[in-house]
C-alpha positions in Angstrom: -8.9 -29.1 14.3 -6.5 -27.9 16.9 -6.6 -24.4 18.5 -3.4 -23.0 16.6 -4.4 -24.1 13.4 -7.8 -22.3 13.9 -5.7 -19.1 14.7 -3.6 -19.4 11.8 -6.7 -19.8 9.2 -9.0 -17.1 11.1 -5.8 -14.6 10.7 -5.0 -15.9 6.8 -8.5 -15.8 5.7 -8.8 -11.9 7.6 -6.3 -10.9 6.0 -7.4 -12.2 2.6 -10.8 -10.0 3.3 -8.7 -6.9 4.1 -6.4 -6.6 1.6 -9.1 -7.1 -1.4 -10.3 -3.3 -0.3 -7.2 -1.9 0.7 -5.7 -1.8 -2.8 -8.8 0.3 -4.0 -8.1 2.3 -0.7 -4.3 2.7 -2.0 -4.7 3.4 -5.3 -7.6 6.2 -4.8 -4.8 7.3 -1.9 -7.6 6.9 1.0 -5.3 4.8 2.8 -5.7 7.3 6.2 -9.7 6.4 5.4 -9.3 2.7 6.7 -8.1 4.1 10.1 -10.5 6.5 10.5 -13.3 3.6 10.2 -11.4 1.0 12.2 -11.3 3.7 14.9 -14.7 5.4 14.7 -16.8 1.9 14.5 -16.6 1.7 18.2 -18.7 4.5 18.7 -21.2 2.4 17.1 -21.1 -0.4 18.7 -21.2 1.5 22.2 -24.6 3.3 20.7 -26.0 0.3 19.9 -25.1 -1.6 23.4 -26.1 1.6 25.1 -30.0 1.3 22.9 -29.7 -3.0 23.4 -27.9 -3.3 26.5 -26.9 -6.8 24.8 -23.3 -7.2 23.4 -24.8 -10.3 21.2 -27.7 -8.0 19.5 -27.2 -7.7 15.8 -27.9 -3.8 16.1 -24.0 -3.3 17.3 -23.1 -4.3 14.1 -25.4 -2.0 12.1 -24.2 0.5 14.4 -20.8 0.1 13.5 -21.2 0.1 9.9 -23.6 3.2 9.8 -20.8 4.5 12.0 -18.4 4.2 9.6 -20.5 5.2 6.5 -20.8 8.5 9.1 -17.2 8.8 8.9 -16.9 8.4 5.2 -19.6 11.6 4.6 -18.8 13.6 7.4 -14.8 13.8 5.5 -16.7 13.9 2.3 -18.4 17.1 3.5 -15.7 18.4 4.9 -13.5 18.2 1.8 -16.1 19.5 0.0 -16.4 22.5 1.8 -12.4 23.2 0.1 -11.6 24.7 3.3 -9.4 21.7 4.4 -7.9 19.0 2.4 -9.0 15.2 2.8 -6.0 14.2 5.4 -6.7 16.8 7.6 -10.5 16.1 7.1 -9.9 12.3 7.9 -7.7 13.8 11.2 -10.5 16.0 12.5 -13.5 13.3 12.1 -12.3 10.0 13.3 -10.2 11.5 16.4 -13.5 13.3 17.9 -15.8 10.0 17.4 -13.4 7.7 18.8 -12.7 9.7 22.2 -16.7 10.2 22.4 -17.2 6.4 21.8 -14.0 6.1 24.4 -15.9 8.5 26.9 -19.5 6.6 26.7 -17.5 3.1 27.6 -15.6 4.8 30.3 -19.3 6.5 31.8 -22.3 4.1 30.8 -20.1 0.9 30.1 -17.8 0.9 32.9 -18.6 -2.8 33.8 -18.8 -3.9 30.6 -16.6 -6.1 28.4 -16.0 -3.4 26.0 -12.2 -3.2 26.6 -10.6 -0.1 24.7 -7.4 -2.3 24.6 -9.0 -5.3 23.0 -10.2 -3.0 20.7 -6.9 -2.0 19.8 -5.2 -4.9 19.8 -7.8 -7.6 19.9 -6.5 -10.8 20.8 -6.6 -13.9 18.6 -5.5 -16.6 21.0 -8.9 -16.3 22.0 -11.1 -16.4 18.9 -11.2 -20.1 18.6 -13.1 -20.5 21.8 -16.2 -18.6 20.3 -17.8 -21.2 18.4 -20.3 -20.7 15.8 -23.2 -22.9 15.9 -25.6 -23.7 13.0 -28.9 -26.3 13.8 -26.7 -27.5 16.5 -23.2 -28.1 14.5 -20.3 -27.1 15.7 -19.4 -25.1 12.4 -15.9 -23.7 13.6 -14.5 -20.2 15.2 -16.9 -17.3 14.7 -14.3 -15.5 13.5 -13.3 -17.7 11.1 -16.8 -18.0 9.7 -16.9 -14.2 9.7 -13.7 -13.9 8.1 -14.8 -16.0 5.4 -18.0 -14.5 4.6 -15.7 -11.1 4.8 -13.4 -12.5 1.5 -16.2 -14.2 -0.2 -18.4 -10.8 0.4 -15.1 -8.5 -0.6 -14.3 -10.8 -3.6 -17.1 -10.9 -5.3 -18.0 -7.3 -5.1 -14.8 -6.6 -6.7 -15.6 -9.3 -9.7 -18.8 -8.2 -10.2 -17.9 -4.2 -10.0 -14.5 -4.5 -11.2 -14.8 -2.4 -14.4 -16.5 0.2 -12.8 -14.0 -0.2 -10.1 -11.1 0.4 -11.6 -12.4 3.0 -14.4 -13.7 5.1 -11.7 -10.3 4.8 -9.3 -8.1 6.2 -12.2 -10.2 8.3 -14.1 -13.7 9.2 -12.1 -14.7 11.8 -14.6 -14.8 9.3 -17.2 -16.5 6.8 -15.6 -19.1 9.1 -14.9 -19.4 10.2 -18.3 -20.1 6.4 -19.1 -23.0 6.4 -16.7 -21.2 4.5 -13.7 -22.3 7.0 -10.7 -18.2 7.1 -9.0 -20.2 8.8 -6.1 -22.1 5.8 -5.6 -19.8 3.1 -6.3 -17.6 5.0 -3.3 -19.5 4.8 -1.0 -20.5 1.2 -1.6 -16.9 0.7 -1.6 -16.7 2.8 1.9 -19.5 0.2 3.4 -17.4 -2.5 2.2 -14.3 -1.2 3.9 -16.9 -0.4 6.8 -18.1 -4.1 6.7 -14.8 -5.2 6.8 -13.5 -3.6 9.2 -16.1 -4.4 11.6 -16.0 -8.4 11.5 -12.3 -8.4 11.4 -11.2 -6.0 14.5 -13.5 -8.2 16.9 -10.5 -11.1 16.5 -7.6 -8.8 15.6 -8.0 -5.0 17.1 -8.6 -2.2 14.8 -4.4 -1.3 14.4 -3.7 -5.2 13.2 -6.9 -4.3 10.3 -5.6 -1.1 9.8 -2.1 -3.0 8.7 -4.0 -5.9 6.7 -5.6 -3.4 4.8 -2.5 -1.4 3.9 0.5 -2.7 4.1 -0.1 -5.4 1.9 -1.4 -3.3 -0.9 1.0 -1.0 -0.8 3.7 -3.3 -1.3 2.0 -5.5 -4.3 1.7 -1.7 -5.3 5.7 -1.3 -5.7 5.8 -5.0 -7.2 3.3 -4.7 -10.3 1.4 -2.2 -12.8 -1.3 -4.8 -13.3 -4.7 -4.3 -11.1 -5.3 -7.7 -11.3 -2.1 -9.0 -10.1 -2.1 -6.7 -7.4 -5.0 -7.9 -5.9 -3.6 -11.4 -5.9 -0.3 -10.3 -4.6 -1.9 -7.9 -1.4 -4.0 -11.4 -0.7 -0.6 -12.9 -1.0 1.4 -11.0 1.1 -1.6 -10.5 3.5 -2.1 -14.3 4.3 1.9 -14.5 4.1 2.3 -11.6 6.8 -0.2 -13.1 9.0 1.0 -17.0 9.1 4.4 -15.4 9.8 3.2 -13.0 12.7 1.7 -15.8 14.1 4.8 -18.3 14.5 7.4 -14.7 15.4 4.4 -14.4 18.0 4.7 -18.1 19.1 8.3 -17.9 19.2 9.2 -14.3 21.2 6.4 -15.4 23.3 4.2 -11.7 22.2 1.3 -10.1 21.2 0.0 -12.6 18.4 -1.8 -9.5 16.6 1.2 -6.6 17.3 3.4 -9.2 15.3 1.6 -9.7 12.4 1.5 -5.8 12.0 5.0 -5.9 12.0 5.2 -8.6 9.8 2.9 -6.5 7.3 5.8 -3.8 8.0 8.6 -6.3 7.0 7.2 -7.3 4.0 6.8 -3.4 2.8 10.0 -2.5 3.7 11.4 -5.1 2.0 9.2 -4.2 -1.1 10.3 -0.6 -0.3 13.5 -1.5 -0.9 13.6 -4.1 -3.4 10.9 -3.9 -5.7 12.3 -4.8 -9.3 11.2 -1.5 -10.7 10.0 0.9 -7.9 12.5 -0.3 -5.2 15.2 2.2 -3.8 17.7 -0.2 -4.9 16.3 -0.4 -8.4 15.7 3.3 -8.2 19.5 4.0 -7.4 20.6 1.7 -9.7 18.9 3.4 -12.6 20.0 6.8 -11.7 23.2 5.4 -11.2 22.9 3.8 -14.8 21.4 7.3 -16.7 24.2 9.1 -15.2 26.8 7.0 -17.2 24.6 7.1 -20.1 24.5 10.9 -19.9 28.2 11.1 -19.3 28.8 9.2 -22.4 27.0 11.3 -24.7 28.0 14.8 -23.5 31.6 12.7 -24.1 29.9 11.7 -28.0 29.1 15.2 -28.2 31.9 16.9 -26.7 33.9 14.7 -29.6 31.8 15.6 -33.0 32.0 19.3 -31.9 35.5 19.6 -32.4 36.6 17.1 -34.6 38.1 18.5 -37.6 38.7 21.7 -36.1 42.3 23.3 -35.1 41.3 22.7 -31.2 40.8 19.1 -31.9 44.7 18.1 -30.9 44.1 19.5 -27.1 40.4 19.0 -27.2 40.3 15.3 -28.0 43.0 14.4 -25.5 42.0 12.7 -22.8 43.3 14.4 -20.3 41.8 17.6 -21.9 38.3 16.4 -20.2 39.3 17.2 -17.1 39.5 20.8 -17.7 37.0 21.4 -20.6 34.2 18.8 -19.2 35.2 19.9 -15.6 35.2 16.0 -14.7 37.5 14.5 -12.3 40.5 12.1 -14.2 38.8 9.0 -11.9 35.1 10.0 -13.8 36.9 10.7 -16.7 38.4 7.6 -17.1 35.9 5.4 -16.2 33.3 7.8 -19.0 36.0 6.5 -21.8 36.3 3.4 -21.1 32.4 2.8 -20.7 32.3 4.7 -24.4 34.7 2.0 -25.3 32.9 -0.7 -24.1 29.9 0.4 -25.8 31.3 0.8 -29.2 30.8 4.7 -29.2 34.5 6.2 -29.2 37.8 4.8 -30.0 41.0 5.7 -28.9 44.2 5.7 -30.7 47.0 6.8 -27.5 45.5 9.2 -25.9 43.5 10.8 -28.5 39.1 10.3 -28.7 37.3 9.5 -31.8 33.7 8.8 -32.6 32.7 4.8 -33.8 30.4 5.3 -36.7 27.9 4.4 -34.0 28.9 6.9 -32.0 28.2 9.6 -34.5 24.7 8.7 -35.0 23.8 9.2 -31.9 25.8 12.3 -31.5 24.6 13.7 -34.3 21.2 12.9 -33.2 21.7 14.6 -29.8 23.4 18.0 -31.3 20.7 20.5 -32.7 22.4 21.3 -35.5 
């Protein structure tokens, strides 16, 4: 298997393992949560190189999961206190554990390959030349062994807990009335996140997880109502992003990791702006459409008031609308004819009159 392929699978299969927590992240509106915890791991992995002194030992990882469990309660306490809301909690925990962990590197770690910019950014063109090993056999990229376990791991927490999952995301008091423990399943959740976090930034930097784990699940967000389908879409458009950052990478001759966050960025926006239901488009094209529809009934209404009456010569002229509705004669105009269209008024010259449809619905609108 050739080096680019390997790159291209380690950042699909990443991805994959991201965006399965991220959309319980985005729907319980923790989204800030998963950079505080791709930040503040570091500070665990320096501890536990700083107790080791080996960047191979097992205890870095442990470190940087407890690390980020840390982060989850310290916010936790925090918000508890009521004093500050969770944002601002999120803001004053992980800033103050990632400069301390950036301040041990920089003291005790000086000559160490613990690189604040790889930490950032990571750097994927490398990760196929860290081989994983097993009995002797060349099994494939670490990473992509890692990133694997990461999807299988995230997956099937989410199959086994998903209806406690997604009772306690929308409606925690309930789920606690059924006897779920929401507290608990949170924080598993949070060392999931941690977990996750941890084995991915090694290959891609802690902003390109950060992006895997939101981006995607915030667009599948704006595409369906369905949990179920949003988990397969965030995957989706996680693996998507990533293959695509790769090949933008390969071609501008960039950051392989910086273009598959913009990718992730894309691929929202575009979602942003053309979701079939949430989309601005869609959204502007509905108010656009509920406009009209109001126009047209006040027009319905306007109509049954003063039909019959000794007004109804001058008030049921169309060019009466201008001054009585205070509409301009271009809005005017286009109100009749859309009434027309719809089978709601007729006209006879210039005078307005009510379709038997037309009445029904004004006379359901008028409270009288």
């Amino acid at each position: 298997m050739s080096a680019q392929l390997e790159v291209q699978l380690i950042a699909i299969v990443i991805a994959a393992a991201c965006a399965i927590p991220g959309v319980f992240l985005v729907l319980r509106r923790m989204a800030m949560m998963s950079d505080a915890i791709s930040h503040t791991v570091l500070f665990g992995i320096v501890v536990g190189f700083l107790i080791t002194r080996d960047l191979g030992s097992p205890w870095l990882f442990a470190g940087a999961v407890l690390t980020g469990v840390l982060t989850v309660s310290l916010v936790e306490l925090l918000n508890r206190t009521r004093l500050v809301k969770q944002d601002a909690a999120i803001g004053l925990v992980f800033p103050v554990l990632f400069s301390l962990a950036v301040i041990l590197i920089s003291r005790f770690a000086g000559n160490v390959h613990l690189d604040t910019d790889a930490v950032l950014l990571g750097e994927l063109a490398f990760a196929p030349f860290d081989r994983f090993e097993l009995f002797g056999v060349d099994i494939g990229p670490r990473a992509l062994v890692v990133g694997a376990a990461l999807f299988v791991l995230n997956l099937a927490f989410v199959i086994i807990f998903y209806k406690e999952l997604k009772l306690s995301t929308f409606d925690a008091g309930l789920a606690a009335a059924f006897g779920f423990v929401p507290g608990l399943l949170h924080y598993a959740l949070m060392t999931l996140v941690s977990i996750t976090a941890v084995g991915a930034f090694d290959a891609v930097g802690s902003i390109l997880v950060i992006a895997l784990m939101i981006a995607p699940p915030s667009a599948a967000y704006l595409l369906t109502d369905r949990l179920p389908r949003m988990i397969g879409l965030s995957i989706g458009i996680g693996a998507g992003s990533a293959l695509a950052g790769y090949w933008v990478a390969r071609w501008l001759d960039v950051s392989i990791a910086g273009s598959m966050a913009t990718i992730t960025g894309v691929a929202f926006g575009l979602s942003f702006l053309f979701a079939p239901e949430r989309g601005i488009l869609a959204t502007a094209q509905r108010r656009a459409r509920q406009r009209w529809e109001f126009a047209e009934q006040l027009l319905a209404m306007h109509i049954l008031t003063h039909e019959g009456t000794p007004q109804a010569a001058s008030e049921l002229h169309v060019e009466h609308l201008n001054q009585h509705m205070r509409w301009a004669p271009w809005f005017a105009a286009r109100v009749v004819r859309r009434a027309v269209q719809n089978g709601m008024v007729r006209t006879s010259g210039n005078m307005l009159a009510l379709t038997e449809r037309g009445r029904q619905m004004a006379q359901h609108l008028v409270p009288w």
